[in-house]
C-alpha positions as CSV (number, residue, x, y, z in Angstrom):
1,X,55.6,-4.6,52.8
2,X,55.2,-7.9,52.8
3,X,51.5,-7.9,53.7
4,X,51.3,-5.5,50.9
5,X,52.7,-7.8,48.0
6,X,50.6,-10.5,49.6
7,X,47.0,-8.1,48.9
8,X,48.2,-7.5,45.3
9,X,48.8,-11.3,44.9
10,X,45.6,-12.2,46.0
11,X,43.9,-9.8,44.0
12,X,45.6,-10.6,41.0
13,X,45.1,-14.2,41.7
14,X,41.1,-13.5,42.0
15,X,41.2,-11.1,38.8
16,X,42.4,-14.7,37.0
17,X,40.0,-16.7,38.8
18,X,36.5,-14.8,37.7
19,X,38.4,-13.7,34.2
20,X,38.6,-17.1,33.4
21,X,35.3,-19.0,35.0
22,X,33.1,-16.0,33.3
23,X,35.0,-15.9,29.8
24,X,35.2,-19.5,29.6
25,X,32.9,-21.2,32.2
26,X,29.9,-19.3,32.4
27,X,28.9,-17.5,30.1
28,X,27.5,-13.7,31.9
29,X,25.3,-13.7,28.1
30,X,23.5,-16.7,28.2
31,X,23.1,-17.4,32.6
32,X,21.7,-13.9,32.7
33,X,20.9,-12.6,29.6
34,X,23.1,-9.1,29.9
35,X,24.1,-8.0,26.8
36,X,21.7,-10.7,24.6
37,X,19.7,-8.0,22.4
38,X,23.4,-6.5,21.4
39,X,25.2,-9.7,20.4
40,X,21.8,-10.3,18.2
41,X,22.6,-7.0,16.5
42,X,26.8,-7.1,16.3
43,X,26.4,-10.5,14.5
44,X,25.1,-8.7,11.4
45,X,28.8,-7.2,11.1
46,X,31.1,-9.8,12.4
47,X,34.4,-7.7,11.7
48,X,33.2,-5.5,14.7
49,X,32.8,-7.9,17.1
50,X,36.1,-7.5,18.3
51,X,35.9,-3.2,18.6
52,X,32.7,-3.7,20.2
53,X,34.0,-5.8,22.7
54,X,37.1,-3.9,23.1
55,X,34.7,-0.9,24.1
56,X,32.1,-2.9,25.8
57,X,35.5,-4.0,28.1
58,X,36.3,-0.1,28.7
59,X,33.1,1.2,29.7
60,X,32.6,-2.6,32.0
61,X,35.7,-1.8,33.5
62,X,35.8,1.6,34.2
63,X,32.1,1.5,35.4
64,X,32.9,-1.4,38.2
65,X,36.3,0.2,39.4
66,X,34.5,3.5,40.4
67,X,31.3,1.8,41.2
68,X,33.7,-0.3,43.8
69,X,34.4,2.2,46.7
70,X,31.2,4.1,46.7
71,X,29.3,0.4,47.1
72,X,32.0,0.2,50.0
73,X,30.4,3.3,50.9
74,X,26.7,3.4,50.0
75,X,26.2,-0.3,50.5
76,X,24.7,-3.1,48.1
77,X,21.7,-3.9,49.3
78,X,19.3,-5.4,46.8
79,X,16.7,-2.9,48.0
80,X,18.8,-0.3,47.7
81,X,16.7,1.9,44.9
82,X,19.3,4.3,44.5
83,X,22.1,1.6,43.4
84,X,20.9,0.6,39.7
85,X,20.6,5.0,39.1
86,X,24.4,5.3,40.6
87,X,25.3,2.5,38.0
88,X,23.7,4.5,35.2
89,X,24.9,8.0,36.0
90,X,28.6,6.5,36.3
91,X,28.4,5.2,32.8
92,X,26.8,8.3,31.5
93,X,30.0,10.3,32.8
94,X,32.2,7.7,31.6
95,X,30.5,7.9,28.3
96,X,30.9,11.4,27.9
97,X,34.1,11.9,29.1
98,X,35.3,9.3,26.5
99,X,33.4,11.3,23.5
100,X,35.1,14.7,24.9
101,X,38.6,12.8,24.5
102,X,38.3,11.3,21.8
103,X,36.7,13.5,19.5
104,X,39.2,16.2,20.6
105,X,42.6,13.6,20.9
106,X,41.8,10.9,18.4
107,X,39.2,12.3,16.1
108,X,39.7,9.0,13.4
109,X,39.3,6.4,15.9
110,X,36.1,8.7,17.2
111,X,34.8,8.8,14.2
112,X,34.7,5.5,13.6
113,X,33.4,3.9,16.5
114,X,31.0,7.0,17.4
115,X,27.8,5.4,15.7
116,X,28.3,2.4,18.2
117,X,30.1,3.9,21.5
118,X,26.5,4.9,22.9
119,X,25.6,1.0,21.9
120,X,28.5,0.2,24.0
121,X,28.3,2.3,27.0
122,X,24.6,1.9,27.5
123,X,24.8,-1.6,27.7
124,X,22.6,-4.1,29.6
125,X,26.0,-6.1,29.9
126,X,28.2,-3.2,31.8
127,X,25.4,-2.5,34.0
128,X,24.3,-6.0,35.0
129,X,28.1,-6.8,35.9
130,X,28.3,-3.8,38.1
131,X,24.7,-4.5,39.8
132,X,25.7,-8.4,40.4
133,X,29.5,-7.7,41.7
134,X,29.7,-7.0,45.2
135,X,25.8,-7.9,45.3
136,X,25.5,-11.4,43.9
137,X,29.1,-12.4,45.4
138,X,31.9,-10.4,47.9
139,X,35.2,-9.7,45.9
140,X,38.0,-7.4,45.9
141,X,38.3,-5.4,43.3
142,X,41.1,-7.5,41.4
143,X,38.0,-10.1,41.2
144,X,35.5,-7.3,40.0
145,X,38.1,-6.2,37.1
146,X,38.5,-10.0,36.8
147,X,34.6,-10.3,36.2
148,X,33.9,-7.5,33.9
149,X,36.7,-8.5,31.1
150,X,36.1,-12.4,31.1
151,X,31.7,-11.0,30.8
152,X,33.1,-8.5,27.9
153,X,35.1,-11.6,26.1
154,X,33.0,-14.0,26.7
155,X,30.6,-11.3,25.1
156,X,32.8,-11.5,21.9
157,X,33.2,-15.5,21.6
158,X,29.1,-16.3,22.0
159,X,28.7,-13.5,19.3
160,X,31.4,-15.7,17.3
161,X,29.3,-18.5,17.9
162,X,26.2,-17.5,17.0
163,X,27.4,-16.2,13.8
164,X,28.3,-19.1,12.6
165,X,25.3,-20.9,13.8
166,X,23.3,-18.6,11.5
167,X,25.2,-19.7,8.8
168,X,23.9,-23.4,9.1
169,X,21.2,-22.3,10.2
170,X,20.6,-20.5,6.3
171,X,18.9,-23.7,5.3
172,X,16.5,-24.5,2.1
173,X,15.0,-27.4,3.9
174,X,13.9,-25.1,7.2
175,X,10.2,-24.6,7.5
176,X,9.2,-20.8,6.7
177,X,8.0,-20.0,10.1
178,X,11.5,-21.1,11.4
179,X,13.7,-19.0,9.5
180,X,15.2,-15.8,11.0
181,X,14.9,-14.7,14.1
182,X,12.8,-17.8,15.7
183,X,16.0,-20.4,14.4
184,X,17.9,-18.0,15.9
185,X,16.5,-17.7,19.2
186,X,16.2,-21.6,19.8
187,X,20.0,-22.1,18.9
188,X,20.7,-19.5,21.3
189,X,18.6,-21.5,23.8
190,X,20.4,-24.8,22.9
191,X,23.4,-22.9,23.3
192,X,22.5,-22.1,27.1
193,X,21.0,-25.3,28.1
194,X,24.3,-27.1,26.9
195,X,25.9,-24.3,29.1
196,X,23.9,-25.1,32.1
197,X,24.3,-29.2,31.8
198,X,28.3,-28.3,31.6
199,X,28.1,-26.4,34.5
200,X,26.0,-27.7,36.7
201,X,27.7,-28.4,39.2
202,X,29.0,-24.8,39.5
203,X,26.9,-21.5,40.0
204,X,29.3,-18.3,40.0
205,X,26.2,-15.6,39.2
């Protein structure tokens, strides 16, 4: 029993640990570049941020928690071609089981997120966090949880961020050929160097 308690305090412990370094610490959007093209396109419509994220969390989640025993089983070898096609099939039947319940159980919250579940689910975010865990690092599966929500919110918070970057960044004295999408892309570049000289002393993906 005691051993027991001991495993669900260390997982929990490790769920804290990576929830808080990737939320916080390192951002999973700017080191790798998961999940970039979508915060580009949520910033247009701020007040979704948080739904988006709130689905981007589910699929994340429930992706690594069943991805976790069959890499136990099938192994996570970076050459392992079959991997990245597991990762994609699992979120396809995650994805479809969710429309099935909620179109037939919740039809008003399906009908108002359905235009951007598929957005969600098909994510280069929930897959990149499932390829990197148990690849990049060894975890338990508190720590993979752990991973996948602090990626998710730090998801939401750099989407924050850049949205009110582009608000400055809405400026009559800018140059023509820096307005839109090329400001845009150099403040999010700004945005990870700063990242990388805060955190340079610590690499967690």
């Amino acid at each position: 029993m005691m051993n027991f308690f001991a495993s669900v305090y260390e997982g929990f412990k490790e769920l804290l640990s990576f929830f808080v370094t990737i939320a916080l610490l390192q951002n999973i959007v700017l080191t790798t570049g998961f999940g970039s093209s979508s915060v580009l396109r949520v910033v247009r419509k701020p007040r979704s941020v948080w739904i988006f994220s709130a689905m981007l969390t589910v699929f994340s989640v429930t992706t690594v928690i069943i991805a976790y025993p069959l890499d136990k089983l099938f192994g996570t070898a970076i050459t392992n071609f079959w991997r990245p096609l597991m990762l994609i099939g699992i979120t396809a039947v995650v994805y479809i089981l969710a429309v099935i319940l909620l179109s037939n159980f919740a039809r008003n919250l399906y009908d108002r997120i359905s235009r951007t579940m598929p957005l969600a689910a098909f994510n280069s975010l929930v897959v990149g966090v499932a390829l990197v865990s148990n690849v990049q690092f060894s975890s338990s599966i508190g720590g993979i949880i752990g991973l996948a929500i602090g990626a998710c919110l730090g998801f939401a918070l750099l989407t924050f961020i850049v949205d009110e970057g582009i608000e400055r960044l809405d400026n009559p004295d800018m140059p023509d050929g820096f307005r839109g999408m090329p400001s845009t892309l150099i403040y999010i570049g700004i945005l990870a160097l700063a990242l990388m000289g805060f955190t340079s002393d610590f690499s967690l993906i």
